[in-house]
VEXLUM-313514 format. One record per residue (C-alpha): residue number from 1; residue in three letters; x, y, z. Coordinates in Angstrom, 2 decimals, decimal comma. Layout:
BEGIN
[NUM Ala [X Y Z]]
...
//
This chain:
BEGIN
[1 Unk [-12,24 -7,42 -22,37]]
[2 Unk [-10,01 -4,74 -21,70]]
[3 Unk [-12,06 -1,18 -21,06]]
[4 Unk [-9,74 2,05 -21,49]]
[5 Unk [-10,52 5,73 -20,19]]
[6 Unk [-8,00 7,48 -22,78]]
[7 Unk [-8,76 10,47 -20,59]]
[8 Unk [-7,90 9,59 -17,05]]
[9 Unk [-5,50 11,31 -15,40]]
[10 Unk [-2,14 8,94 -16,07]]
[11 Unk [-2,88 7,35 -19,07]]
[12 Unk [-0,75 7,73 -22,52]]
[13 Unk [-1,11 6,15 -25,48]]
[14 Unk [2,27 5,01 -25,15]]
[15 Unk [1,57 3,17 -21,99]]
[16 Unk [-1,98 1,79 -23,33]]
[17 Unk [0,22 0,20 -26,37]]
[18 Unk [2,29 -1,06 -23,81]]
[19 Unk [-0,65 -2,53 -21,80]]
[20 Unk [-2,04 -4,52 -24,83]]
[21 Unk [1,11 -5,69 -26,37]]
[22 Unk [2,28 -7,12 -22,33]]
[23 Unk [-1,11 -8,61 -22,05]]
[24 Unk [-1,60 -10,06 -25,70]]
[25 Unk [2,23 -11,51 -25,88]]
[26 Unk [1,86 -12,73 -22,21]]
[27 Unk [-1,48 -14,66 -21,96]]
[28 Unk [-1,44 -16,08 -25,75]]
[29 Unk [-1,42 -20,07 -25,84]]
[30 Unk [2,26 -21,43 -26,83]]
[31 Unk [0,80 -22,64 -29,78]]
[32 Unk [-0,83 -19,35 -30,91]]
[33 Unk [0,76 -17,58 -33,82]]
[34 Unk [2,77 -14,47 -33,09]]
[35 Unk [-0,16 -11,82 -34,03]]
[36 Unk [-2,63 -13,06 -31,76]]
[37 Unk [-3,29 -11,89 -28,91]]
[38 Unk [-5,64 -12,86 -25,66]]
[39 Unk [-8,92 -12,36 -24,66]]
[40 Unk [-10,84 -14,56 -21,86]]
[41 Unk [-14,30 -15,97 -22,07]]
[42 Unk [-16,36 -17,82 -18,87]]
[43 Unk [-15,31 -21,42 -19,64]]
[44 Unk [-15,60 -23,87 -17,07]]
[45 Unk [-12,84 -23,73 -14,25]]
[46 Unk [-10,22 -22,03 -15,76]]
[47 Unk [-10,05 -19,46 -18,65]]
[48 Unk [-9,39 -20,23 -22,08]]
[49 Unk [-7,48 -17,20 -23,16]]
[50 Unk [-7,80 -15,88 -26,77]]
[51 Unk [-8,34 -12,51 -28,13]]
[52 Unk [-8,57 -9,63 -25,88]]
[53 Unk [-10,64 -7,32 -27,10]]
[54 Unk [-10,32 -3,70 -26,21]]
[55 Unk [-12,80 -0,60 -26,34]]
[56 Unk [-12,27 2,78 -25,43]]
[57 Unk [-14,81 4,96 -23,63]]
[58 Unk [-15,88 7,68 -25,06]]
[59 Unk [-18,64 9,58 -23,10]]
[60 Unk [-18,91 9,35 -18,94]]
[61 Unk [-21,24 6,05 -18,35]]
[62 Unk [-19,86 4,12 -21,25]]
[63 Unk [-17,61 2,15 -19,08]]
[64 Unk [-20,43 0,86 -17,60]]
[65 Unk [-22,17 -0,07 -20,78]]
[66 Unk [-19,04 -1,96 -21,81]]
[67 Unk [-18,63 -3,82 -18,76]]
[68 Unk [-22,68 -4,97 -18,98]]
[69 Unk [-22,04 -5,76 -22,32]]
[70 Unk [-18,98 -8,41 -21,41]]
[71 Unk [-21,43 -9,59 -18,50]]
[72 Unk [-23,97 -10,52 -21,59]]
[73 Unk [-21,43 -12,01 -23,48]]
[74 Unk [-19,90 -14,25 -20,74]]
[75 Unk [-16,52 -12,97 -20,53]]
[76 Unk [-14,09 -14,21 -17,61]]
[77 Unk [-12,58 -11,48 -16,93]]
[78 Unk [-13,10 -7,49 -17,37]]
[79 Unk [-9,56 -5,56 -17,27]]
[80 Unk [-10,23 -1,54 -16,75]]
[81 Unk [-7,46 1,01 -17,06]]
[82 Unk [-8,45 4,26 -15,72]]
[83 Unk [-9,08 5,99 -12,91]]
[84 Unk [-11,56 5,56 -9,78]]
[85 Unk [-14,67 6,98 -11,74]]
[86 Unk [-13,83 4,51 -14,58]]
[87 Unk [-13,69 1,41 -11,99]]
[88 Unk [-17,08 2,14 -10,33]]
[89 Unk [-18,83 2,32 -13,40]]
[90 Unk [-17,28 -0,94 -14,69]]
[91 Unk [-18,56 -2,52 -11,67]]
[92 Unk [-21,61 -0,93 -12,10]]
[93 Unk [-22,42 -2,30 -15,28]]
[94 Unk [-20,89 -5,57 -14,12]]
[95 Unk [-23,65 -6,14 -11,18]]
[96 Unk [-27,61 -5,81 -10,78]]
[97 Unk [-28,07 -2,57 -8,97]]
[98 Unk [-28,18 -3,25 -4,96]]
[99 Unk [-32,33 -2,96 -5,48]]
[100 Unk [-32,43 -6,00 -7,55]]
[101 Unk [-32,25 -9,62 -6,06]]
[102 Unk [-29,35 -11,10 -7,41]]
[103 Unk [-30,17 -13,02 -10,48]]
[104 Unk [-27,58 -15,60 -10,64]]
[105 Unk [-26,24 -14,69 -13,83]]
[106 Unk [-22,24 -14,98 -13,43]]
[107 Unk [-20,53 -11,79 -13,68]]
[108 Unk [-16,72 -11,55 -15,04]]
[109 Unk [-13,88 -10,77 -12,54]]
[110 Unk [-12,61 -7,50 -12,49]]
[111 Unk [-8,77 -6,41 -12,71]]
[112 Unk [-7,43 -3,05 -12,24]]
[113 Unk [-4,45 -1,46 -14,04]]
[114 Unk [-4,16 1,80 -12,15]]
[115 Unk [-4,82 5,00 -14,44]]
[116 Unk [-6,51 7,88 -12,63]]
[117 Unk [-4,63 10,38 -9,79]]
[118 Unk [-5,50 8,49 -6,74]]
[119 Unk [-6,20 4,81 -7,58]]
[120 Unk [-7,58 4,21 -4,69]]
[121 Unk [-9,19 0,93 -5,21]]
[122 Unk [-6,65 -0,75 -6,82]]
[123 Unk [-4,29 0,09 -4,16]]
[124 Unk [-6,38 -0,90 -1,26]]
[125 Unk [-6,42 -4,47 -3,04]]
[126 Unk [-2,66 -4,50 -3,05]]
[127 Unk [-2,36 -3,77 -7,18]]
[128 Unk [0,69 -1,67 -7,49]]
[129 Unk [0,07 1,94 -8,44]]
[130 Unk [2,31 2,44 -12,12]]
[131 Unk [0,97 0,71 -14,72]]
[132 Unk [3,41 -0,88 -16,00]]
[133 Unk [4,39 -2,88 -12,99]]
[134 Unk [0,79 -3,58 -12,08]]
[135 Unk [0,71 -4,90 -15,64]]
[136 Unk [2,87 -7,59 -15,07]]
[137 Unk [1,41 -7,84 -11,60]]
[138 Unk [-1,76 -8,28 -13,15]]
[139 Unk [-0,03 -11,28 -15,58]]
[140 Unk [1,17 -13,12 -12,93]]
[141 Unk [-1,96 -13,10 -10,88]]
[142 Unk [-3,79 -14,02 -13,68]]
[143 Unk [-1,33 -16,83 -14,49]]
[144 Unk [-1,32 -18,33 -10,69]]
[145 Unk [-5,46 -17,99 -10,63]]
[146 Unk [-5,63 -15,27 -7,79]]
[147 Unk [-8,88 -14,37 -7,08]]
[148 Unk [-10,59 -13,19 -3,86]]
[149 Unk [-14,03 -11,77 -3,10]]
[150 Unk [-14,88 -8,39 -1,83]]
[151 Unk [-17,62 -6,67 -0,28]]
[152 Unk [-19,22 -3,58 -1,81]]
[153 Unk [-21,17 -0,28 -0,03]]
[154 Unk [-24,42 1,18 -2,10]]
[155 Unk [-26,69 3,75 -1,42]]
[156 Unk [-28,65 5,48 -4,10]]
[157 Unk [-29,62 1,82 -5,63]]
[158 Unk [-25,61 2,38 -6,92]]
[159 Unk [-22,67 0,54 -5,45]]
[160 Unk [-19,22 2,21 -4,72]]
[161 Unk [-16,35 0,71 -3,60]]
[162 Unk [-14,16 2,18 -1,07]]
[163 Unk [-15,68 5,23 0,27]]
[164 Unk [-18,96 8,03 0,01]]
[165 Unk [-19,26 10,94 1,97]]
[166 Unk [-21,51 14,30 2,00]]
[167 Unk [-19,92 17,57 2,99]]
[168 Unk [-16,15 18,97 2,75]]
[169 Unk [-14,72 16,20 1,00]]
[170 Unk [-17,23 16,25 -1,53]]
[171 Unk [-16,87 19,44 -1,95]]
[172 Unk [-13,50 19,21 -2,47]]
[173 Unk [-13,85 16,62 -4,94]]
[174 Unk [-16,76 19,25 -6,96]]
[175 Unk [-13,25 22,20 -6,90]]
[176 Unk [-10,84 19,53 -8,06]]
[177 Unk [-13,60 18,84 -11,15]]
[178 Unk [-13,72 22,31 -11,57]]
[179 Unk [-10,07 22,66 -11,99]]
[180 Unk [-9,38 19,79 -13,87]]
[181 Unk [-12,12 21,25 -16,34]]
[182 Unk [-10,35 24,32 -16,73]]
[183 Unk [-6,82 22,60 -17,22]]
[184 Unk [-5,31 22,00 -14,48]]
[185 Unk [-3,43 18,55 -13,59]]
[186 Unk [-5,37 16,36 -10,51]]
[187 Unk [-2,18 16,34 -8,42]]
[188 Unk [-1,03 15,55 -4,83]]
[189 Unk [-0,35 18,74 -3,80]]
[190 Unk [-3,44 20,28 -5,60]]
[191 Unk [-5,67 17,94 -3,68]]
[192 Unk [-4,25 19,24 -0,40]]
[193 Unk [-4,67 23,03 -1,39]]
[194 Unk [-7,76 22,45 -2,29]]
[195 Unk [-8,79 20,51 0,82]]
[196 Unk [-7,18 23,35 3,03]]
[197 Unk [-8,90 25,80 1,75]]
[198 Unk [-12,15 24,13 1,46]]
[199 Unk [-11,96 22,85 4,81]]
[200 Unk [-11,06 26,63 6,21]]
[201 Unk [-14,01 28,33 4,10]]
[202 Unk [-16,71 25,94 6,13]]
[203 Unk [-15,44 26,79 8,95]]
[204 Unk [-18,05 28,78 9,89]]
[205 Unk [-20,96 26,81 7,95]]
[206 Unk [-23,64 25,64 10,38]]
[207 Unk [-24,21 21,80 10,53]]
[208 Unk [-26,83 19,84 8,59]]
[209 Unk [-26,47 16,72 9,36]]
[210 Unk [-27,99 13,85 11,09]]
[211 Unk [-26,00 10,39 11,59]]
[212 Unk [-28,10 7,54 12,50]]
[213 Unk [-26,49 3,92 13,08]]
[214 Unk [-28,77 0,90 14,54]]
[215 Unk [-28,29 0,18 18,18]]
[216 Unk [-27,18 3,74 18,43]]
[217 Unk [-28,81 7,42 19,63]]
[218 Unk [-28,44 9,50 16,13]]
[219 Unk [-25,59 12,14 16,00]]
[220 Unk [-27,29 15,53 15,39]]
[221 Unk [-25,59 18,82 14,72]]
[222 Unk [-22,82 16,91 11,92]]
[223 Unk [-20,96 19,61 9,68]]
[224 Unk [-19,67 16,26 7,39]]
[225 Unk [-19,84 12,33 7,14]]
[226 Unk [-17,96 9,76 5,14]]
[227 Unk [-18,81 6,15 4,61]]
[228 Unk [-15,90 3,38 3,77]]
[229 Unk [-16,32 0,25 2,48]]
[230 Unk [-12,26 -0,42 2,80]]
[231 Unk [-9,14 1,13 4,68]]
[232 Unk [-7,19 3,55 3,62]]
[233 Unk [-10,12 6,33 3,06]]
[234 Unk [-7,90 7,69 0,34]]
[235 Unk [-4,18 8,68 -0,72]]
[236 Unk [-2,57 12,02 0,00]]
[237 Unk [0,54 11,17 -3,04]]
[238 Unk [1,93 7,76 -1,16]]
[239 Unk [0,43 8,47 2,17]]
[240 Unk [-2,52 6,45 3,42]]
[241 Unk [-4,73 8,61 4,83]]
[242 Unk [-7,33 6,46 7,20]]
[243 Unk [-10,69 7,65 8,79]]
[244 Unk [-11,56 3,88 9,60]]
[245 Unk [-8,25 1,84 9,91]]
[246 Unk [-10,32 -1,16 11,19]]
[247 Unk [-12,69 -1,35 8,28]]
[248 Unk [-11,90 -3,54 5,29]]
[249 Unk [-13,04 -5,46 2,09]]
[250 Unk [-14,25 -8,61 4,24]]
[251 Unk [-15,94 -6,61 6,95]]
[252 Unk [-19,26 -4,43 6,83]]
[253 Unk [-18,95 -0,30 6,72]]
[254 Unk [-16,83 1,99 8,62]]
[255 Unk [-18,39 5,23 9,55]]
[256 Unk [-16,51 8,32 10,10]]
[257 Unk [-18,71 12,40 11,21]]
[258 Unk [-17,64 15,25 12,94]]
[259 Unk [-19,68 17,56 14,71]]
[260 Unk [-17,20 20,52 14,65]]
[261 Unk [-15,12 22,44 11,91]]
[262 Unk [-13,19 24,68 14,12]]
[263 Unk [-9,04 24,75 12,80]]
[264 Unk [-7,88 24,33 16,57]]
[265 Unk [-10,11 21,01 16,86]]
[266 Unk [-9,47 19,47 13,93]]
[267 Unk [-5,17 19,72 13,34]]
[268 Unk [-4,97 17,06 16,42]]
[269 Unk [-7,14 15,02 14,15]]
[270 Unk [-5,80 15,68 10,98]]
[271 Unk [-2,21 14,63 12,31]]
[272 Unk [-3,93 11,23 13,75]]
[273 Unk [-5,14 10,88 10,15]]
[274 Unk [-1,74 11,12 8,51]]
[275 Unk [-0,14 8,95 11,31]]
[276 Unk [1,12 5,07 10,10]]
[277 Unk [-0,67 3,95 12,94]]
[278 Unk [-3,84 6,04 12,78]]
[279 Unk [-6,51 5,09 15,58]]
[280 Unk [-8,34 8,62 14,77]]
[281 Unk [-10,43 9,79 17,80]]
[282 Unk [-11,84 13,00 19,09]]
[283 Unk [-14,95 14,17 21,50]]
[284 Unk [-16,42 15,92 17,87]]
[285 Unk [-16,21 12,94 16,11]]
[286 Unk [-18,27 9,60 15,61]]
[287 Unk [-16,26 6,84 14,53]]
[288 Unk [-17,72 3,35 14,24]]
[289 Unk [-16,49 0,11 11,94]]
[290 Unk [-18,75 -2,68 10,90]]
[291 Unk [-21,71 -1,56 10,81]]
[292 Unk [-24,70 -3,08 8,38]]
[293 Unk [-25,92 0,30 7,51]]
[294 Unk [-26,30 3,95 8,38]]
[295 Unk [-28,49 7,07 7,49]]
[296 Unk [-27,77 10,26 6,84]]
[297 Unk [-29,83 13,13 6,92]]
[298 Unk [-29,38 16,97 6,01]]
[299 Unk [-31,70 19,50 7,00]]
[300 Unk [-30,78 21,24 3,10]]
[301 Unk [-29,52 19,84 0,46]]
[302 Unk [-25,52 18,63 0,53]]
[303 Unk [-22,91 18,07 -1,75]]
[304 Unk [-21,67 14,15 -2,18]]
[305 Unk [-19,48 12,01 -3,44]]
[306 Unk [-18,76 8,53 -4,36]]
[307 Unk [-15,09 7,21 -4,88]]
[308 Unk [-14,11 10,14 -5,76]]
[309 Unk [-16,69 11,38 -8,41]]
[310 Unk [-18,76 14,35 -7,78]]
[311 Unk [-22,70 13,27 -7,71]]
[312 Unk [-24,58 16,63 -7,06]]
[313 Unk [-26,56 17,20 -3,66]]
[314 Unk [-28,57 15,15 -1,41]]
[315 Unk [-31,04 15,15 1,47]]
[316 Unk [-31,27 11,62 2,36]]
[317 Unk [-29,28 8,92 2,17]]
[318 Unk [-29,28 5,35 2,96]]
[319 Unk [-25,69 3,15 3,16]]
[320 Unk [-25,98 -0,40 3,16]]
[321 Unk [-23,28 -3,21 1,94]]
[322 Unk [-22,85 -6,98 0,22]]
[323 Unk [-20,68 -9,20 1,35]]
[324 Unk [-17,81 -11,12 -1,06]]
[325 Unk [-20,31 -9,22 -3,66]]
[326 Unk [-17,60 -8,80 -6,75]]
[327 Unk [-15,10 -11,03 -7,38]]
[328 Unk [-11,38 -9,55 -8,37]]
[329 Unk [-8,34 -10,48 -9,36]]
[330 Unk [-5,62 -9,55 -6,79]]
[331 Unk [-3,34 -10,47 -4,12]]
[332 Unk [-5,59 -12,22 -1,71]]
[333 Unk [-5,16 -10,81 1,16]]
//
């Protein structure tokens, strides 16, 4: 099944045509007739590749309906092309929620073709970012049976899959929603207006949070915290940028809270952040990889975020993760 956000942020319907027509002309049998095209069902050890069958969401949520829908039906492999939001709610739909003891039902694999502004996921795993060449990346994987398993993060009985965080960044991702809603392209450069200013209007915000890791006294007095499940946090255009450069799909969670927002604290850090070889550090900030899990507490309620979508505020919240959870299709390593 290949799922389609029409609306993400790269996406044309010239490139979507382009999608299908590589995938159907590329995985069809050698004895299949020039129309068909290919679509993969669970079958034993290797895929039997028919018709792919493609659906377009239509309403946020609906990717995740689609992708529990191909779980029900047994399909091999899910394909999503779309943005960040689009992947997490494919995987969503494609696993029991993190509350639920896992059932043993097989779920498909999951493939990325990059569509969104960031594509951070996809990216992480090694997929290259333009569609077109992650296409055929995606063929040839496909073709030579790559697969690898990855862990996930939850919290909120919901799993994400490189990063959550409360505070500036989510705020940052709430503006960008804003903007987007009143026209205005998801760029690069927009993204790092956007988290200037944002970061220089709670400046003077009093801290809310409380960070509490096992083993460890809690970290009081936090103005912001994020949570990775993978390295690089996110992408600023083609630049990593890396709060935990030691976490990764095949360890536990990286942790990442600062207990100051002053400018002349914070530009040391930011330049560690931005560095190719970024170990970040500061005497503000709590840093900490592979950890099981981690609490968060605010003393009013606090704007989050989860892979980049905008979830409202929160008071409390738990972070745990699954190992090799969700199987993909990618490089693997």
């Amino acid at each position: 099944m290949l799922i389609v956000n029409p609306f993400a942020t790269s996406t044309t319907e010239a490139g979507r045509d382009a999608l299908l027509h590589t995938l159907s002309a590329s995985l069809r049998r050698p004895e299949d007739g020039a129309g068909e095209m290919a679509e993969t069902k669970r079958s034993g050890a290797r895929p039997q590749y028919v018709d792919v069958r493609v659906e377009h969401t239509t309403h946020r949520g609906h990717a995740g309906e689609l992708a529990a829908l191909a779980r029900a039906e047994r399909y091999d492999v899910v394909v999503v092309h779309g943005g960040d939001g689009s992947v997490n709610e494919v995987v969503n739909g494609l696993l029991d929620p993190p509350s639920v003891p896992e059932s043993g039902m097989p779920s498909p694999a999951l493939a990325v073709v990059p569509g969104g502004s960031a594509n951070v996921f996809a990216r992480a795993l090694g997929i290259d970012p333009d569609p077109l060449k992650a296409t055929g990346q995606l063929v040839d994987l496909l073709a030579t049976g790559q697969r690898r398993r990855v862990s996930l993060g939850h919290t909120n009985n919901r799993w994400f899959l490189f990063n959550a965080g409360v505070g500036v960044d989510a705020q940052v991702v709430k503006s960008i929603d804003e903007q987007r809603t009143a026209g205005h392209r998801a760029t690069a450069t927009r993204y790092l207006w956007t988290a200037v200013r944002t970061f220089m209007g709670a400046a003077r915000s009093k801290p809310t949070l409380t960070v509490t890791i096992p083993g460890r006294e809690p970290l009081g007095g936090a103005h912001f915290a994020f949570v990775s499940n993978a390295s690089p946090w996110t992408y600023l255009g083609t630049r990593p940028i890396e709060t935990n450069p030691d976490t990764s799909f095949d360890s536990r969670l990286g942790v990442f809270a600062s207990t100051s927002m002053a400018p002349i604290r914070n530009l040391p850090l930011a330049r560690q952040l931005l560095s190719s070889k970024a170990k970040p550090h500061a005497k503000h900030l709590l840093r900490a990889d592979d950890v099981a899990s981690v609490e968060i507490r605010s003393s009013e309620p606090i704007d989050m975020q989860m892979d980049g979508e905008y979830l409202g505020t929160r008071t409390v919240l738990e972070f745990g993760c699954r190992p090799a959870v969700l199987e993909v299709i990618s490089p693997k390593s």
